[in-house]
C-alpha positions in Angstrom: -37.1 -9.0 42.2 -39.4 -11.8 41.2 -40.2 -12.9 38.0 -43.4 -11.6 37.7 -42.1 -8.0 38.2 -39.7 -8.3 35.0 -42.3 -9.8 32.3 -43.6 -7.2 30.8 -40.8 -4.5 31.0 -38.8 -4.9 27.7 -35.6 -6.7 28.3 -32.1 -4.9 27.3 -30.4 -6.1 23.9 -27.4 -8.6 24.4 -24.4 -7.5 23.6 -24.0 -10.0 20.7 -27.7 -8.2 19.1 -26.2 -4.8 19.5 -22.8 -5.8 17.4 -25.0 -8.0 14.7 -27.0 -4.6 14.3 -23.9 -2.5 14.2 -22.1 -5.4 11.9 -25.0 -5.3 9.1 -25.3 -1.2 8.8 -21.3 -1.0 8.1 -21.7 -3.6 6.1 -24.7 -2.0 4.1 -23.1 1.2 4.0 -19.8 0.0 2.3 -22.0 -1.7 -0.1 -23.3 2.0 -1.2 -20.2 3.0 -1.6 -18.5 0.6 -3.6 -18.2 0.8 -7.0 -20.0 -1.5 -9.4 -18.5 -4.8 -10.1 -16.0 -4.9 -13.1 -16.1 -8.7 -14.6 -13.3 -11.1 -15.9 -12.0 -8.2 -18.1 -10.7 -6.4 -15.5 -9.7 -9.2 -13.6 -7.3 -9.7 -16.8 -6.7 -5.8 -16.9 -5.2 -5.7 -13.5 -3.2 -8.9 -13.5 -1.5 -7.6 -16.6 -0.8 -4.2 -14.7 0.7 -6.4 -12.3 2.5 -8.9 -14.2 4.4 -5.4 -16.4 5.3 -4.1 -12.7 6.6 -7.0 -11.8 8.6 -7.5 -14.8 10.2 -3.7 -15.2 10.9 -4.2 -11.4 13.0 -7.1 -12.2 14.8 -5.2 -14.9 15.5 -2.2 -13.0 16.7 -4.7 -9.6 19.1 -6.4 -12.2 20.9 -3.3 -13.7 21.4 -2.5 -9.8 23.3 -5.7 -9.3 21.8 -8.7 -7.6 25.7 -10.1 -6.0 25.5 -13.5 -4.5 23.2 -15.2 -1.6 26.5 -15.0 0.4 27.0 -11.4 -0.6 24.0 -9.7 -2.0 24.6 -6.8 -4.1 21.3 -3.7 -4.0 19.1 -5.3 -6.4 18.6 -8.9 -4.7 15.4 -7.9 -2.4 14.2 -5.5 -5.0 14.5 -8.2 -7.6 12.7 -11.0 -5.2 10.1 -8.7 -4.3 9.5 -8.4 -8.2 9.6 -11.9 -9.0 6.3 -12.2 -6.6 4.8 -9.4 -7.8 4.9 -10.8 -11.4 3.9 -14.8 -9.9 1.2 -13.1 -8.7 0.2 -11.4 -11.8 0.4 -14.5 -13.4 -1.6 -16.8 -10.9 -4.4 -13.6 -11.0 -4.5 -14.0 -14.9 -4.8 -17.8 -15.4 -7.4 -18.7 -12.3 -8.9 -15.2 -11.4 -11.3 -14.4 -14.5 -13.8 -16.6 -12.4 -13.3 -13.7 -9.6 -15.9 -11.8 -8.8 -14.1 -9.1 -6.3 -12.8 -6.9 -9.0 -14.4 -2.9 -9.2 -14.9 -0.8 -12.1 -12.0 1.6 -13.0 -12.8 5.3 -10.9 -11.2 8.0 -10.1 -9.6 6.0 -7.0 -7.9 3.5 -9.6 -5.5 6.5 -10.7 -4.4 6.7 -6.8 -1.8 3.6 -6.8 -0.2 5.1 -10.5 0.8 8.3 -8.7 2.2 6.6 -5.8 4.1 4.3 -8.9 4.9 7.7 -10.6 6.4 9.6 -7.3 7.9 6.1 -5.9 9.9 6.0 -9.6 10.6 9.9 -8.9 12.0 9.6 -5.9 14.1 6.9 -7.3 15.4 8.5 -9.8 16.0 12.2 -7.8 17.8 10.3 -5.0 20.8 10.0 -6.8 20.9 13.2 -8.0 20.3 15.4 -4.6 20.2 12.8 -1.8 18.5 10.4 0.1 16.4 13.1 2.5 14.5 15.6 -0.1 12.6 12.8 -2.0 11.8 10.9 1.1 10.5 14.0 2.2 8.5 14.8 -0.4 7.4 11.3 -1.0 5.9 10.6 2.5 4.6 14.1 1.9 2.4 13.3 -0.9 1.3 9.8 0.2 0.3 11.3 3.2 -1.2 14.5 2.0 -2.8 13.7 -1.2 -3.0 10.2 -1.6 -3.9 9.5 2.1 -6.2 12.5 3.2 -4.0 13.4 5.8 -4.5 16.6 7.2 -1.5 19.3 6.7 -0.5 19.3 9.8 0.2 15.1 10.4 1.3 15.1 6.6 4.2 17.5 7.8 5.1 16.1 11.5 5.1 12.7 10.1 6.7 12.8 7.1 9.5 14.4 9.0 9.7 12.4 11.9 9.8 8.9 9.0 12.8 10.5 7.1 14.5 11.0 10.4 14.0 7.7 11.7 15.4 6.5 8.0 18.1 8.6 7.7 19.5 7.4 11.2 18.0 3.8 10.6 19.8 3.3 7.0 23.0 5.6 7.6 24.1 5.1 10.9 22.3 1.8 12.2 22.4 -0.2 9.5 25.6 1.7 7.5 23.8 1.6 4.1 26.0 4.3 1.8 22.7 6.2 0.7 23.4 9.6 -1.0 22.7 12.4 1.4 22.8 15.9 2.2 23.1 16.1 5.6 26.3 14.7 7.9 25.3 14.3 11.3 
């Protein structure tokens, strides 16, 4: 074909045009959706969530026993992982008022306290009827409620994860959780 054939028909749309295009309506259509932007107070708000996580954590990892770096007792990783938690806190409170990322409190801002409230349930229920009920109902939830999974998924997958664990931390790794079942 020559060149005067293809003038005047329209030519296709790069590829590069096509993914721009696509690029901008996502990224109009998440703008909708988001919630209005909360300010430096709850940049403080949330830091100060954090920063009380952080710090229970580390007194709850500590009455667990943190043991040695040669022989670490259950609370070491627990305890580390709350010691960032609360750096972080801090870091967010002195240099992120200037932020300007931080939502509104919504509805959706209650969804991470019940996954703290069941994560602290199934902490406390463990030692009382085993390692594979709470899991259960724990992945359960997430899944379920706090996910959107459908019922079906929320079921075959939070049973397949407490499987996996259960052979993963009793029989892999030899981890003495308390437990119902004896394979």
């Amino acid at each position: 074909m020559s060149d005067e054939s293809t003038r005047g028909a329209p030519r296709p749309a790069a590829e590069g045009d096509i993914l721009a295009e696509l690029e901008a309506e996502l990224a109009q259509e998440l703008a909708e959706e988001r919630p209005p932007a909360g300010g430096p107070g709850y940049q403080v708000a949330g830091a100060l969530v954090a920063i009380v996580i952080g710090a229970a954590g580390m007194w709850l990892a500590n009455g667990y026993g943190l043991g040695a770096p040669r022989a670490p007792g259950p609370g070491l990783w627990p305890f580390i992982i709350s010691v960032g938690v609360t750096g972080l806190g801090v870091l967010l409170l002195v240099g992120g008022r200037g932020l300007q990322d931080t939502e509104i409190f919504s509805r959706s801002s209650v969804l991470p306290v019940a996954g703290l409230v069941t994560f602290v349930a199934m902490a406390f229920l463990m030692p009382l009827i085993g390692f594979e009920i709470p899991s259960l109902l724990l992945c359960f939830v997430w899944l379920r409620w706090l996910g959107g999974e459908t019922w079906r998924s929320s079921i075959v997958i939070s049973v397949a994860t407490v499987a996996v664990f259960y052979v993963l931390f009793l029989y892999g790794l030899r981890i003495p959780l308390p437990h119902l079942i004896s394979i």
